[in-house]
N, C-alpha and C positions, 0 to 999 in steps of 0.2 A: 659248315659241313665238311665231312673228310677229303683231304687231295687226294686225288688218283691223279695216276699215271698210267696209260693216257687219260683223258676227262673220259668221265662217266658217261660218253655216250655210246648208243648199242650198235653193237657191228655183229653178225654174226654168218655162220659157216653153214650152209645146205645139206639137209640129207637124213632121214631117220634110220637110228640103229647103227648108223657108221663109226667107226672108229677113228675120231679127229685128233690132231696134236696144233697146239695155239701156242703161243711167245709176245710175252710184252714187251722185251728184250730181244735183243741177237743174241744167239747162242744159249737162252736161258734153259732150251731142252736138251738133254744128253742125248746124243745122236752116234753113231755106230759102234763101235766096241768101247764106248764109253759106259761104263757101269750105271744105270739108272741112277744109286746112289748117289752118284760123284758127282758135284752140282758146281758151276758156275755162281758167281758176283755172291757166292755167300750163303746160296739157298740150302732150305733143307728141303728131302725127298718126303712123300708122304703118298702110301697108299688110300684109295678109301675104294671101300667094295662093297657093291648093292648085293650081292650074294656070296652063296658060299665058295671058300677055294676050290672046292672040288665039284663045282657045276656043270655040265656038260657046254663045252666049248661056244654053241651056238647062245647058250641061254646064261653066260657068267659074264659078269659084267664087273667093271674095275677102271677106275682112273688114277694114274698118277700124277700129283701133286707137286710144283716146286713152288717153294711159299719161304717169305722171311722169318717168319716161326713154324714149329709142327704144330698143331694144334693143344698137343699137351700145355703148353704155354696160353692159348684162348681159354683154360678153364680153371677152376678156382674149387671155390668151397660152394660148392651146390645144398642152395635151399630153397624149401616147397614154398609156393607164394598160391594165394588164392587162383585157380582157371578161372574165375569168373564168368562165362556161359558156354565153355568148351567142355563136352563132356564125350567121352570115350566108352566103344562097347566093350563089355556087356551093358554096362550103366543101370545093373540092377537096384540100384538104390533106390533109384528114382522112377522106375517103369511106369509107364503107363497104362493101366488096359482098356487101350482105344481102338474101338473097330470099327471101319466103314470109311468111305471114299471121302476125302480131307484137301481141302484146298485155303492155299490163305493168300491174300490183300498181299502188296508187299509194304513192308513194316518204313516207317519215314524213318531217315537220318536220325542218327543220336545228335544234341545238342551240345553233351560236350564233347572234347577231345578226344580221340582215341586210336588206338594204331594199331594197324593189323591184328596184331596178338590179340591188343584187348577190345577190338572190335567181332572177334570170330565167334560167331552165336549159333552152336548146334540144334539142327533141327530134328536129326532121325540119326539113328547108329546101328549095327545089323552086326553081329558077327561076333568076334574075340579078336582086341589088337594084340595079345599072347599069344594065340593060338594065330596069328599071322590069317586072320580069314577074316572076309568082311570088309563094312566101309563106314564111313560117316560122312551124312550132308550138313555143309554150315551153310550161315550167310556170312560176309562179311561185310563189315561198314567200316570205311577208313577215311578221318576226318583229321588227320595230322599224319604226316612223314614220321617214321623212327628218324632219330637222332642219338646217333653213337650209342644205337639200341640193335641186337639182333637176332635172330630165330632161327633153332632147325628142330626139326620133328624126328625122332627118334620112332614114333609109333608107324610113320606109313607116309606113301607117298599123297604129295598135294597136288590135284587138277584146279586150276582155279580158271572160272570163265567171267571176263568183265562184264559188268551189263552197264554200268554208268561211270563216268567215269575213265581215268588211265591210269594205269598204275607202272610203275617202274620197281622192278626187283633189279637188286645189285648184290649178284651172288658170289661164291668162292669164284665161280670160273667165269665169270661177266656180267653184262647188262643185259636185261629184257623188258622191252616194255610193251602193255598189250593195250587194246583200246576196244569197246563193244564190238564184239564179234569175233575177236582172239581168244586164243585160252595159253595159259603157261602151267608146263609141267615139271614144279621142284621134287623129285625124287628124296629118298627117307636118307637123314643125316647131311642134308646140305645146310649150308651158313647162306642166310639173307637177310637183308633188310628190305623192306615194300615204304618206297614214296611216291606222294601223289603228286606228279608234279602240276595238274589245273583245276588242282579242288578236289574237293572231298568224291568218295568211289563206292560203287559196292559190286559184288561180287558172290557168285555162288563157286562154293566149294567141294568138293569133292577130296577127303579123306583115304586113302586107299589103305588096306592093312595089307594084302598081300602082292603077290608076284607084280610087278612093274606092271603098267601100261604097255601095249604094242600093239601094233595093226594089225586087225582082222585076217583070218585066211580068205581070201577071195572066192575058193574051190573055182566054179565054172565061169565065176564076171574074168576070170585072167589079169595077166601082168597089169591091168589100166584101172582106171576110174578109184571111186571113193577117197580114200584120204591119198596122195600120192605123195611116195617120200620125199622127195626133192620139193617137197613144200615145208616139210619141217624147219625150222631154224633154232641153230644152237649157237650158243654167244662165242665172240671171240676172247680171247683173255684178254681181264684189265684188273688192275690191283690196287690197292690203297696202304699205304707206306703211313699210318698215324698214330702218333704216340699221344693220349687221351685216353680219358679213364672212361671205360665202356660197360655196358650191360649186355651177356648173354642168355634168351630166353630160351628153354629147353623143354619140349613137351616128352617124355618120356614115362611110360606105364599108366599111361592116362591121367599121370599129375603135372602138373608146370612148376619146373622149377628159375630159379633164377641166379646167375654168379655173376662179380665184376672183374675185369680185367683191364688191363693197364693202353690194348691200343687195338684198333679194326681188326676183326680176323679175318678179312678179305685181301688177303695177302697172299694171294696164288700170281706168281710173274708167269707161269706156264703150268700150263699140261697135254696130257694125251690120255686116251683112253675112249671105253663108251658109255661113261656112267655119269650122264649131267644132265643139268636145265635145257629145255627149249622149248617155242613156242610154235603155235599154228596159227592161220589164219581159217578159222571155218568158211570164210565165203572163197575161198579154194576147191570146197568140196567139191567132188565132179557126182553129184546124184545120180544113179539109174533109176529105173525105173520102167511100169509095162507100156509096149507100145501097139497093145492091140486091144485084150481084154484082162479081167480080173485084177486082183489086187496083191503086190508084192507085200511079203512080212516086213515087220518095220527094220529088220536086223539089217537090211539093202543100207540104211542108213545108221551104220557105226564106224565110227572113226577112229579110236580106239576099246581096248579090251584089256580085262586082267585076268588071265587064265583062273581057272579054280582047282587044274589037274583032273578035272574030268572031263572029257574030249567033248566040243559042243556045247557047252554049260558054263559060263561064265559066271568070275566072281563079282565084276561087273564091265558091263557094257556100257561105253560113254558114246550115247544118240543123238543125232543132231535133226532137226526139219526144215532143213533150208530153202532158199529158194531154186523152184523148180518147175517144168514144163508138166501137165496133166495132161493127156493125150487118150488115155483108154476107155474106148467105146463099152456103151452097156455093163458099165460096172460103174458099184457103187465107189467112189471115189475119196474118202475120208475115209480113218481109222474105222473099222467095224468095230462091233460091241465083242468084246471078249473076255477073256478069264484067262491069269495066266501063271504060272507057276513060278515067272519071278515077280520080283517090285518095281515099282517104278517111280521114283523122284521127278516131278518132270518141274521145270521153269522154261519164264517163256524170256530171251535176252533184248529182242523190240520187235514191233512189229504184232499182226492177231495173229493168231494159232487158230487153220480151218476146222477143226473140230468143233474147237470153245470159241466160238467167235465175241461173245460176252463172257463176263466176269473171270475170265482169264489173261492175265495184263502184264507188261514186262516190269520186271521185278518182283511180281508173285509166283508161287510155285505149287506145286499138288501134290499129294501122299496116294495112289494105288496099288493095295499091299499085296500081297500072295493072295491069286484066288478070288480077288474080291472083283465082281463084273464092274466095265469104266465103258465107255465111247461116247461117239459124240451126243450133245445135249438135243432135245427137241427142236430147237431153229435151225441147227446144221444139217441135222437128219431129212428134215422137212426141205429145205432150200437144195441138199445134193439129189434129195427124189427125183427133183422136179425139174432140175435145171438143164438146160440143153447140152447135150454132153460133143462140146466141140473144144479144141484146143484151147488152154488156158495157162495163163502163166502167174504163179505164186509170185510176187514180188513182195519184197521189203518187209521178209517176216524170218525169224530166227527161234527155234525152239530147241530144247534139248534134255536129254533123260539121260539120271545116274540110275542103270540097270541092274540089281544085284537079285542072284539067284537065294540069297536071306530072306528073312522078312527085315521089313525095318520099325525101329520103337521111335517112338517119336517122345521127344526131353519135353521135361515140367515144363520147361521155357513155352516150347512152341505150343505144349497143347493149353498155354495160359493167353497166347496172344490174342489183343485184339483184334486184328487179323484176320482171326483162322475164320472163314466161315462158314457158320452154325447150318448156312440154307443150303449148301453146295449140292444138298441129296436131289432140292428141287427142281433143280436144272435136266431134268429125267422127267419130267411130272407131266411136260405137253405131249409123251409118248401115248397116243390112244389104242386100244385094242382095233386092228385093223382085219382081223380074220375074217373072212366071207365063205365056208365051205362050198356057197353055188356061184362064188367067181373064181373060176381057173387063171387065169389071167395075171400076170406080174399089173400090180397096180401101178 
């Protein structure tokens, strides 16, 4: 495996949206009327920018870079290798025309080999990665470490949330490692590697094609609760100084290509900037929720958001169902039955999901697309009617939805799996007509 300096373990810096400056060295940052450019022990300067130069100051984002090479040196002669079940919107090739409420098993471990890249199996795509709008849902399966292998995604940023498994990214600008009930977010054009360091992993993915991730507006909850920033972590700087002949994978225009190069391009001894890797811990989230009657919309619980540029309307909303205290009198207490004008990806990361107390299970996931009515199934509905409605507390359950205001298609892959299943409508089916016109009475 490659030396770094320091060892590849994670350290990292508090705070979302801040402005950090890191050093693996003394003195490796140019610091007051030192020229950016002008670099100590040798380095070269390198910008890299999630937006454009001319962004409005709050929403422009840019880190600079001191690293043993610029990157022009990490690239070579780029060629198309097969994506093998990564597939990117539009994805007209392959469309599907599937309609109606979708749920699937989650799929067992591959048996052979495979590494992040070639484990990432698209399930649903929504949008245009040219047209910078939109998203795509994978899974992934990772059943071997990269080795002097690496990846950045040129189409859009990646949310990745573990569900089994831990996985350790060692990116330009550090370590991160997450473990079920974490998520790590690599922003578009970063250099990593994903190893497992206690066995094989899987992971649901989240694709972003537009504007970054960032925290919700609060409006009335105020300065507190939900995702809080001083809970983010972003890596401190650590670098890797190796001369060996390497692979870099490149997702870019929704094709995979792949070049070699002569040594790790994780060669960053410093930076500064707001444009990097970092990780959450979702059992952080501080939930609200009512504490008298009725029922809050599910949006109380987002943690992250990717604007769409229409105010209130996301390109997608990342939801989470953690654990949490039930407390409201005379209301029905689970998801009501709706229809709704975005989609909703949902998986469940451990633990039941009060909804779907049956045949929804961690490492499976659901399709509820535009429009199409979903809530809970007949036992859940039946059981919250009737149950005593006194304090209660959710434990030890973890659920989450990639929310995008698209629709989403869902790839030949998944609508092949064994998996997917065929009866999901039935779980609806113990619903009986309960109308009585000569009983007034809430039943």
């Amino acid at each position: 495996m490659p030396k770094t300096k320091p060892p590849a373990s994670p350290r990292y810096m508090s705070g979302f949206g801040n402005s950090f400056e890191t050093e693996a060295l003394p003195d490796a940052l140019p610091v007051g009327r030192n020229s950016p450019q002008k670099c100590n022990y040798g380095l070269y300067a390198e910008q890299l920018s999630g937006s454009a130069f001319t962004a409005p100051h709050g929403k422009n984002e840019r880190s600079w870079l001191y690293r043993i090479r610029p990157t022009v040196k990490h690239s070579g002669h780029y060629r198309p290798i097969d994506p093998g079940l990564i597939r990117t919107a539009p994805n007209t090739a392959e469309r599907q025309p599937m309609l109606g409420q979708m749920r699937w098993d989650p799929s067992p471990m591959p048996r052979q080999r495979v590494s992040f890249v070639e484990g990432l199996t698209t399930i649903t795509t929504a949008g245009d990665s040219d047209a910078q709008t939109g998203m795509a849902a994978h899974i992934a399966f990772i059943t071997r470490s990269m080795q002097r292998e690496y990846f950045f995604n040129a189409d859009g940023e990646l949310l990745i949330v573990e569900q089994q498994g831990k996985l350790r990214f060692c990116t330009e600008f550090g370590v991160i490692e997450i473990e079920p009930g974490e998520i790590c977010v690599i922003p578009r054009g970063i250099i990593f590697r994903c190893e497992i360091p206690d066995g094989a992993a899987r992971a649901y993915v989240c694709e972003n094609y537009a504007g970054t991730f960032t925290l919700p507006n609060r409006g009335p909850i105020g300065a507190n609760c939900l995702a809080n920033p001083r809970d983010f972590l972003t890596p401190v700087a650590a670098y890797e100084d190796e001369e060996a002949p390497s692979k870099l994978f490149v997702k870019w225009g929704g094709d995979l290509f792949v070049t070699e190069i002569g040594q790790s391009p994780l060669d960053v001894v410093a930076w500064h900037g707001n444009y990097y890797p970092y990780k959450y811990d979702l059992r952080r989230y501080a939930a609200i929720g009512s504490i008298s009657f009725d029922h809050p919309d599910p949006s109380i619980f987002t943690v992250l958001t990717s604007p769409s540029g229409e105010e209130g309307t996301a390109n997608i909303d990342f939801v989470i169902f953690p654990e949490r205290w039930m407390v409201a009198e005379n209301t029905f207490r689970p998801p009501w039955y709706h229809r709704n004008v975005m989609s909703e990806f949902m998986g469940l990361i451990y633990g039941v999901y009060d909804a779907k107390p049956e045949g929804f299970v961690p490492g499976g996931f659901s399709l509820h697309n535009q429009m199409l009515p979903h809530g809970p199934d007949a036992a859940a509905f039946e059981h919250a009617s009737n149950a005593e409605l006194k304090p209660v507390k959710l434990t030890g359950t973890l659920a989450f939805m990639f929310e995008t205001r698209l629709p989403q298609r869902v790839t030949a892959h998944a609508a092949k799996l064994p998996s997917l299943q065929k009866n999901y409508i039935n779980c609806w089916d113990g619903l009986p007509k309960r109308f009585n016109p000569k009983k007034k009475q809430a039943w």
